[in-house]
N, C-alpha and C positions, 0 to 999 in steps of 0.2 A: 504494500500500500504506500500510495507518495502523502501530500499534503494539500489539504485545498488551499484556491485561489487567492480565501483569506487569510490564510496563515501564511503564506505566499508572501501577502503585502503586511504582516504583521512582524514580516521579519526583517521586509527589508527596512522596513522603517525605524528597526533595531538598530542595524550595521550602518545606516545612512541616515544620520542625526541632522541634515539639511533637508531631506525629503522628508524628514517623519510627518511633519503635517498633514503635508502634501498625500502621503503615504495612505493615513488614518482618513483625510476626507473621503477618499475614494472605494475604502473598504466595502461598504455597501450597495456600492457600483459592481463591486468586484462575486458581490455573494448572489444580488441579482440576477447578473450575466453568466453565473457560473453553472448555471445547470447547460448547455447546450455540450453533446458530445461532439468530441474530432481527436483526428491521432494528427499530430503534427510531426513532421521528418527536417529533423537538422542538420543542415550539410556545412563541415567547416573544411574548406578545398583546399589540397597540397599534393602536390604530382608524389611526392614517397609518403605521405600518409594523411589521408583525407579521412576527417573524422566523420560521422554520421549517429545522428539519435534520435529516439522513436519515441513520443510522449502519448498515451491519451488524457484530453482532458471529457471528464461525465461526471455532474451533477456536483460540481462544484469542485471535483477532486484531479489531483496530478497524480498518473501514471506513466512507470517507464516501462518502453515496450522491447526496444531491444538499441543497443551501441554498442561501437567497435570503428578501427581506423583499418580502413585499406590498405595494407602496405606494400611497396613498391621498391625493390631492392635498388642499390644504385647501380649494378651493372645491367638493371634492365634500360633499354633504349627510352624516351619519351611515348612515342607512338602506344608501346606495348603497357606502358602505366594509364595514360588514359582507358586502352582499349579496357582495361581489372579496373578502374576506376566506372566506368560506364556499367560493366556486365555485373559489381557485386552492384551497385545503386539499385538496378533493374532489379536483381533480388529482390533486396531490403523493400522494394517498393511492391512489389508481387505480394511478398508475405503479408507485409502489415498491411498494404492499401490506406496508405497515409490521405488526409484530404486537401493536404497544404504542405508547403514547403518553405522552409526558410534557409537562405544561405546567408554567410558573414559578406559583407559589402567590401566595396572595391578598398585597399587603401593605395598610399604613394610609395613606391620601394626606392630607395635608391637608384639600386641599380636596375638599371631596365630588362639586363636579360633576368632577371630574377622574375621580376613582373612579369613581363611574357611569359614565362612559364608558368605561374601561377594563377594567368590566366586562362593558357589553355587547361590545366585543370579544372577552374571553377565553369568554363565553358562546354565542359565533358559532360561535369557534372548535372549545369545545367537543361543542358539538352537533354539529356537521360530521362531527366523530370519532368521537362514540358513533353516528350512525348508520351508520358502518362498521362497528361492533359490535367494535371498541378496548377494552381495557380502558385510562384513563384515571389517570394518575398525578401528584400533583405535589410540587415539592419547593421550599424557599423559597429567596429569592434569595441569602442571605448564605448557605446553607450551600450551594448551587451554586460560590457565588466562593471558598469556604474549603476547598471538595474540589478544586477545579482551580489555583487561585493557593496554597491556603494562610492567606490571609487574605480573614475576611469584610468588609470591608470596599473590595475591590480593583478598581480603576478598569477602565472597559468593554474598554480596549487591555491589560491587562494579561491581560485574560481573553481575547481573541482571539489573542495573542500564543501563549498557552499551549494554546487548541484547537488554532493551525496546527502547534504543533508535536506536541500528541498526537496527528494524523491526519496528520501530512507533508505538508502542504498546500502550493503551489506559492504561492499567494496569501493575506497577511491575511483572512479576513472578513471581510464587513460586520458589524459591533458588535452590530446586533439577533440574524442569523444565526447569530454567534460564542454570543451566546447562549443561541441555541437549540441547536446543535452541544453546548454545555457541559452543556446539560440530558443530553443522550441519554446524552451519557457517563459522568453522575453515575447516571445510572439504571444504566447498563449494566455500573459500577463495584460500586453494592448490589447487584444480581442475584452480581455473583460471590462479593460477603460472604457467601453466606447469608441475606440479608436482617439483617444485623447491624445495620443501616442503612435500615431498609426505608422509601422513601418513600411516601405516604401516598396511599392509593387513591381516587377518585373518583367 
């Protein structure tokens, strides 16, 4: 069993002593909206280990469905990482028949060829999803880490720390997983504002 939507925003308004307000007005918002079911799929893209996590949210409540990072040795070529990056998503997505996807947003890398690859991964991945006919969501990383830690700027275990305990998880995450997991939840967090928050459609 995970945690509902309320306890969701009761907590973070623990960890995030500027949002609490904010936090607690919208509680009631949050217990409202909270009955409608959906499994949300999180995708956090990287050509050697692209994270993925499966939430439902029903009647108020958060559940994990399944996570895991696709991994991608470094002597395999690019081609052949997308090609595992595409075929397990297609899984992940068969199994659960998620109704919504969320990926992490674009950021600025330094270096270019870095970006370019990491964009063709998130581009792998994305097609994967819209030919499931997904609507496609994404949300950027600092404000992933500033709805679940409280601050955008907080370290990968601080952020898996804080999924295992919004979903009562037996075990840590793995860090890409953790957040992907972080993603669903940050989605499935704005679904119950009203979209007061609304992440940005793809």
């Amino acid at each position: 069993m995970g945690i509902s939507l309320q306890q969701f925003e009761q907590m973070k308004a623990r960890v995030s002593s500027p949002r609490g307000k904010a936090a607690s007005a919208i509680e009631s918002v949050a217990t409202r909206s909270g009955n409608a079911t959906g499994i949300i799929l999180g995708i956090d893209p990287s050509l050697r280990g692209t994270g993925f996590g499966v939430i439902r949210t029903a009647k108020g409540q958060l559940q994990m469905l399944a996570c895991g990072t696709i991994r991608c040795p470094a002597t395999w070529v690019r081609s052949r990482c997308l090609a595992n990056i595409s075929k397990t998503l297609r899984t992940v997505v068969q199994q659960h028949a998620p109704t919504v996807c969320v990926v992490e947003g674009l950021f600025f890398a330094q270096n270019l060829q870095t970006a370019l690859i990491m964009g063709e991964a998130r581009g792998a991945a994305m097609a994967t999803v819209a030919e499931a006919g997904l609507d496609i969501y994404e949300i950027a990383t600092r404000k992933v880490k500033q709805a679940i830690v409280g601050y955008g700027a907080a370290q990968k275990l601080a952020v898996a720390k804080m999924v295992q305990r919004m979903l009562n998880l037996a075990e840590l995450p793995e860090p890409d997983a953790a957040d992907a997991l972080a993603l669903a939840l940050v989605h499935a967090q704005s679904q119950s504002r009203f979209s007061l928050n609304s992440p940005k459609k793809i």
